[in-house]
Backbone as a printed PyTorch tensor [residue, N CA C, xyz], in Angstrom:
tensor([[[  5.2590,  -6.4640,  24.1940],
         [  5.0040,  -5.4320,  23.2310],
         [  3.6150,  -4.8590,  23.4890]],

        [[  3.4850,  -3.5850,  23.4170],
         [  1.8630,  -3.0490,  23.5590],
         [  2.0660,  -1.9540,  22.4720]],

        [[  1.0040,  -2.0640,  22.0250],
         [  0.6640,  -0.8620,  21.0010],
         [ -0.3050,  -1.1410,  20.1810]],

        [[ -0.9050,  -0.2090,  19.8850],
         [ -3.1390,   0.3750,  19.5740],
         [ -3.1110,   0.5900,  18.0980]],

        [[ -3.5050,   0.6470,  17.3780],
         [ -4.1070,   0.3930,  16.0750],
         [ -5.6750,   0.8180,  16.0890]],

        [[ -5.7220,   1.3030,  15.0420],
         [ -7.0230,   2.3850,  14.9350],
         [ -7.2960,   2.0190,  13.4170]],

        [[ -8.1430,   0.7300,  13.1950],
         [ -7.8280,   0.4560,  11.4880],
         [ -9.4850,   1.0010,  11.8130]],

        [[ -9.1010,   1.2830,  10.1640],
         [-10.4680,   1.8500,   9.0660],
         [-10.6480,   0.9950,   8.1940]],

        [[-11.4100,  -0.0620,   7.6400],
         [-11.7520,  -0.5840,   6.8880],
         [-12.7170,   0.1050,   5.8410]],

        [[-12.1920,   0.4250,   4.9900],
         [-13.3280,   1.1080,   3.8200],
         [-14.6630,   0.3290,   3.9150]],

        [[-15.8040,   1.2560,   4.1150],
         [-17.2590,   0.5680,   4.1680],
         [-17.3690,  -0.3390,   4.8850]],

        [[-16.7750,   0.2880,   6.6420],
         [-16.5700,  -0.4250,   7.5300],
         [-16.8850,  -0.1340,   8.5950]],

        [[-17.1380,  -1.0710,   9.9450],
         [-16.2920,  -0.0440,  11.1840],
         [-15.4380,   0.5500,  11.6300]],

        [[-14.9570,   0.8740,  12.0300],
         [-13.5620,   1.4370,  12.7390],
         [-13.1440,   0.5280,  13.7550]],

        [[-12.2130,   0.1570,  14.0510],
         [-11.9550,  -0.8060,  14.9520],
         [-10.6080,  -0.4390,  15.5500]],

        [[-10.4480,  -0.6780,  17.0300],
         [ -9.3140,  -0.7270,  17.7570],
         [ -8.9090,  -2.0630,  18.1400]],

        [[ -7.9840,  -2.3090,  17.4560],
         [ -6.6690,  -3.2240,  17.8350],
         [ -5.4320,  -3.2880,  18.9280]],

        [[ -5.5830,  -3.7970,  20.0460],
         [ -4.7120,  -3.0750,  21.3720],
         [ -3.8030,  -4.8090,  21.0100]],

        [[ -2.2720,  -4.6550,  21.1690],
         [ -2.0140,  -5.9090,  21.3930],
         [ -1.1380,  -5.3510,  22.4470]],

        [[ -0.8980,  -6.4560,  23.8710],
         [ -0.4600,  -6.0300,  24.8410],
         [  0.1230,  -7.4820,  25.5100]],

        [[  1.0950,  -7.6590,  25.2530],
         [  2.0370,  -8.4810,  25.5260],
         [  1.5190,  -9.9520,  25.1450]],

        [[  1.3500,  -9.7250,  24.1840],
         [  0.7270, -10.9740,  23.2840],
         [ -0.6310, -11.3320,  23.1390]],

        [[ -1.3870, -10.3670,  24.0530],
         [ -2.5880, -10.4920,  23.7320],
         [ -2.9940,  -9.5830,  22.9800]],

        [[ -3.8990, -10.5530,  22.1720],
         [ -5.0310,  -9.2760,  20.9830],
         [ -6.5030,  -8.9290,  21.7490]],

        [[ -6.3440,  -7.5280,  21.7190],
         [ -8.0680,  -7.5190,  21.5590],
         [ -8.7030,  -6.1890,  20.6900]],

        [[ -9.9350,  -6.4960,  20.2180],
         [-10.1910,  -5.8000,  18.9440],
         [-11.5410,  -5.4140,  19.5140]],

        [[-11.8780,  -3.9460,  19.5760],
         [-13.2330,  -3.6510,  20.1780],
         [-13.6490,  -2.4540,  18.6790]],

        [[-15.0910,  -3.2670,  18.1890],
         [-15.5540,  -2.1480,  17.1140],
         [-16.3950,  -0.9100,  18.0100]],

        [[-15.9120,   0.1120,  17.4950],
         [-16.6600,   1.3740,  17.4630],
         [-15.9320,   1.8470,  18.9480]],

        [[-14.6140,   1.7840,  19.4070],
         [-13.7030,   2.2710,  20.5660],
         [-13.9710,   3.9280,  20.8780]],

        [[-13.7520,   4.3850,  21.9720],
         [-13.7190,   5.1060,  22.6280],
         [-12.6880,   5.7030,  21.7740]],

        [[-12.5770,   7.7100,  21.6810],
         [-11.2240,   8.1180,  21.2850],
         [-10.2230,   7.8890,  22.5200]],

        [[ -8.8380,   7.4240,  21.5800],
         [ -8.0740,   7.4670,  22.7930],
         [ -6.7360,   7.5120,  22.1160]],

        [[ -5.5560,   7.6560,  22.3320],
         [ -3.8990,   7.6600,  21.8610],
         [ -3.4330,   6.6010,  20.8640]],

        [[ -4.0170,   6.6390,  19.9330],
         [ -3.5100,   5.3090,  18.8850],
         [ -1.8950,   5.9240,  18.4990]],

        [[ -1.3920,   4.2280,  18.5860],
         [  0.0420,   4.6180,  18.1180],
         [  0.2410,   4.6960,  16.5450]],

        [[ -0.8070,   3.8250,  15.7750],
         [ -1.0250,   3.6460,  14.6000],
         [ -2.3250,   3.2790,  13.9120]],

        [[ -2.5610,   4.3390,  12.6760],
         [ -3.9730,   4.2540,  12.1720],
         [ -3.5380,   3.6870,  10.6700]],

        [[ -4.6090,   2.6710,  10.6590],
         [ -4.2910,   1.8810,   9.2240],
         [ -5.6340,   1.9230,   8.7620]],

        [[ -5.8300,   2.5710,   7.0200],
         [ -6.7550,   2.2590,   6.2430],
         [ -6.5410,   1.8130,   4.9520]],

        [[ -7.5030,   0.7500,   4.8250],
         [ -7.4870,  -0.3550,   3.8960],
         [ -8.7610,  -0.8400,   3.3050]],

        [[ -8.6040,  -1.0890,   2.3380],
         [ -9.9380,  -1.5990,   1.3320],
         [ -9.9000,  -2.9760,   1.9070]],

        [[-11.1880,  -3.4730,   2.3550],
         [-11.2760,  -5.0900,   3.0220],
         [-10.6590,  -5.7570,   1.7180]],

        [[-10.8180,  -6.3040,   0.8120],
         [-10.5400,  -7.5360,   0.0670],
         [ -8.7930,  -7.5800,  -0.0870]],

        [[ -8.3080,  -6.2250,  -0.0950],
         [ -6.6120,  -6.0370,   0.2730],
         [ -6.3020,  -6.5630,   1.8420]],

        [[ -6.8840,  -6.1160,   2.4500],
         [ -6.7450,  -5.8690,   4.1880],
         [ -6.5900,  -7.5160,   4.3150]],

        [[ -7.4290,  -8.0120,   3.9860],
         [ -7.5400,  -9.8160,   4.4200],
         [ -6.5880, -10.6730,   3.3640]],

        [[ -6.2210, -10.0400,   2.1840],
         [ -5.0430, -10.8780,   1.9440],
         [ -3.7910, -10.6130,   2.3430]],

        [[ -3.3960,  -9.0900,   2.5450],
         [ -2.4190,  -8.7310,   3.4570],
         [ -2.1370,  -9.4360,   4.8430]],

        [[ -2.9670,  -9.6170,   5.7620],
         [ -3.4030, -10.2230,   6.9970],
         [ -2.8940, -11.5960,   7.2530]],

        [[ -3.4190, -12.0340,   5.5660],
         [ -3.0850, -13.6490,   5.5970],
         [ -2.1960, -14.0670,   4.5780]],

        [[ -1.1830, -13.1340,   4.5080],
         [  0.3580, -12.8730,   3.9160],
         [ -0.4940, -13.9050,   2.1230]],

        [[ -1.0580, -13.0980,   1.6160],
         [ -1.3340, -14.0000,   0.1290],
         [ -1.0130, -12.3040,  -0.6740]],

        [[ -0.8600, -11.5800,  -0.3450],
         [ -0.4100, -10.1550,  -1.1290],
         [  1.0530,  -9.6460,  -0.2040]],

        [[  1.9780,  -9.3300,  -0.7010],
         [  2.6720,  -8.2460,   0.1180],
         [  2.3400,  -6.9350,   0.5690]],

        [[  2.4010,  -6.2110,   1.6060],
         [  1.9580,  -5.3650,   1.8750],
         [  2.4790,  -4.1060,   1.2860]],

        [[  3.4980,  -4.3590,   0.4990],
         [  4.2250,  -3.2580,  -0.4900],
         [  3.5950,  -3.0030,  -1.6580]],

        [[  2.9540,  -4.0310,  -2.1520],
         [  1.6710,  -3.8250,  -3.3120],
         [  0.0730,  -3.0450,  -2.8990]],

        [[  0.1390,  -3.4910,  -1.7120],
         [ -1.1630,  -3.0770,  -1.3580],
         [ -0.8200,  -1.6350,  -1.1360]],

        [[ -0.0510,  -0.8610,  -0.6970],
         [  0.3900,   0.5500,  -0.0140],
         [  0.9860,   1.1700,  -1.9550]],

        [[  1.6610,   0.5940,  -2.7990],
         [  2.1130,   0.8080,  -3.8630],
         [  0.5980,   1.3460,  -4.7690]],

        [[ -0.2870,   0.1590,  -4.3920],
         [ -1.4370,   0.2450,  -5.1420],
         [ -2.3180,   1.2050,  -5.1240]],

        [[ -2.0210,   1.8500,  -3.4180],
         [ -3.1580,   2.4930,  -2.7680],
         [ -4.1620,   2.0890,  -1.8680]],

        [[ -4.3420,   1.2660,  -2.2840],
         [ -5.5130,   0.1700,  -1.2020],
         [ -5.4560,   0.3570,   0.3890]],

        [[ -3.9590,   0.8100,   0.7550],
         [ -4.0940,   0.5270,   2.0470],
         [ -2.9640,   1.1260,   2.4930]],

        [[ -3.2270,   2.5650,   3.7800],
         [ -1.9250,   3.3900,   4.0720],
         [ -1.7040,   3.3650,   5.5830]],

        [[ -0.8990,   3.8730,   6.1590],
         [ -0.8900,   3.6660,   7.4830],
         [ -0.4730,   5.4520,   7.9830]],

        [[ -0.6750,   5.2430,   9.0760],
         [ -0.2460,   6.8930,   9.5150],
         [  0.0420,   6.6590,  11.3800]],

        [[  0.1200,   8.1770,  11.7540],
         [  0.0490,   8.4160,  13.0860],
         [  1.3670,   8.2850,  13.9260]],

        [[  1.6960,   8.3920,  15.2540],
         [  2.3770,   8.7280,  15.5490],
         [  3.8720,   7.5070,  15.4700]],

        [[  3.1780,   6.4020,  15.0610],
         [  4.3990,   5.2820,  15.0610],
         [  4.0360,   4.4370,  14.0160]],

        [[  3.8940,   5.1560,  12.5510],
         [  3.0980,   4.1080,  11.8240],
         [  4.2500,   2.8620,  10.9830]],

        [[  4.8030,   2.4860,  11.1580],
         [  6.5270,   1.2290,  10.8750],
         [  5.4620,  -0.2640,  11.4870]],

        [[  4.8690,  -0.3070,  12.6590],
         [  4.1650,  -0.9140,  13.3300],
         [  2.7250,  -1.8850,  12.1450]],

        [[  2.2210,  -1.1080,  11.4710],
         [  1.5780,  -1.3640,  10.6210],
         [  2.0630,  -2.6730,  10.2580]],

        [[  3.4180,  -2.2490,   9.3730],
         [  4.0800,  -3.9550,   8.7610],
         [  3.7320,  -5.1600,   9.5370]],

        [[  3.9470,  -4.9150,  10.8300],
         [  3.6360,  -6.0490,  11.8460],
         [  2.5350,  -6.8470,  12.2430]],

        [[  1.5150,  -6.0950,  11.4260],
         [  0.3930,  -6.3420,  12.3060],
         [ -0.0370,  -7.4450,  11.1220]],

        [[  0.1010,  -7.8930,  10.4780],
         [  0.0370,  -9.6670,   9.7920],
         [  0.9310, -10.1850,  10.9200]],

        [[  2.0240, -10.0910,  11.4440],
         [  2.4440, -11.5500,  12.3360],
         [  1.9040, -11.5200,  13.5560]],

        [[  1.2820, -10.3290,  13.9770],
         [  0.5830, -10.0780,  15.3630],
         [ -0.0730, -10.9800,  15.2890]],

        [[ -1.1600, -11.0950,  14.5430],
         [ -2.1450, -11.9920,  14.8170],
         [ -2.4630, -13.1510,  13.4430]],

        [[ -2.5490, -14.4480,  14.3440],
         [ -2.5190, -15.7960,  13.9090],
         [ -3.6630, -16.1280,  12.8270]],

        [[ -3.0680, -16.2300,  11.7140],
         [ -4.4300, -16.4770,  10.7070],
         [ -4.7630, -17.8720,  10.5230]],

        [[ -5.7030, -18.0710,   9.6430],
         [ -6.0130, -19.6580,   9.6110],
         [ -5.1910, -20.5970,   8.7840]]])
């Protein structure tokens, strides 16, 4: 699987998220480049979403946190992408 993520963290950096065949890598302040999906989120939502303690249907219901761009379905995924504690 490969596909880029362009999250916004409210009162944040901007960060690119590339996962590419199981690897993650996350570089703050990325180069512009073809994100398949841009996600913005209020941090204290973002990290319980992440670490499945909120559903992500409350957080997007609530407002806290929307997704966009050219493949944004991808969003949902990105809690099992990467391994929380």
């Amino acid at each position: 699987m490969r596909i880029a993520f362009d999250l916004a963290v409210k009162g944040g950096p901007r960060l690119a998220v590339v996962v590419d065949d199981g690897t993650v890598t996350v570089t703050r302040d990325a180069p512009p480049r073809a994100y398949d999906c841009r996600i913005v989120a209020a941090p204290a939502m973002f990290l319980l979403v992440s670490f499945r303690r909120t559903p992500i249907w409350k957080a997007v219901v609530g407002g806290r946190m929307r997704a966009g761009g050219r493949k944004p379905w991808p969003a949902t995924r990105l809690g099992r992408l990467v391994a929380g504690p």
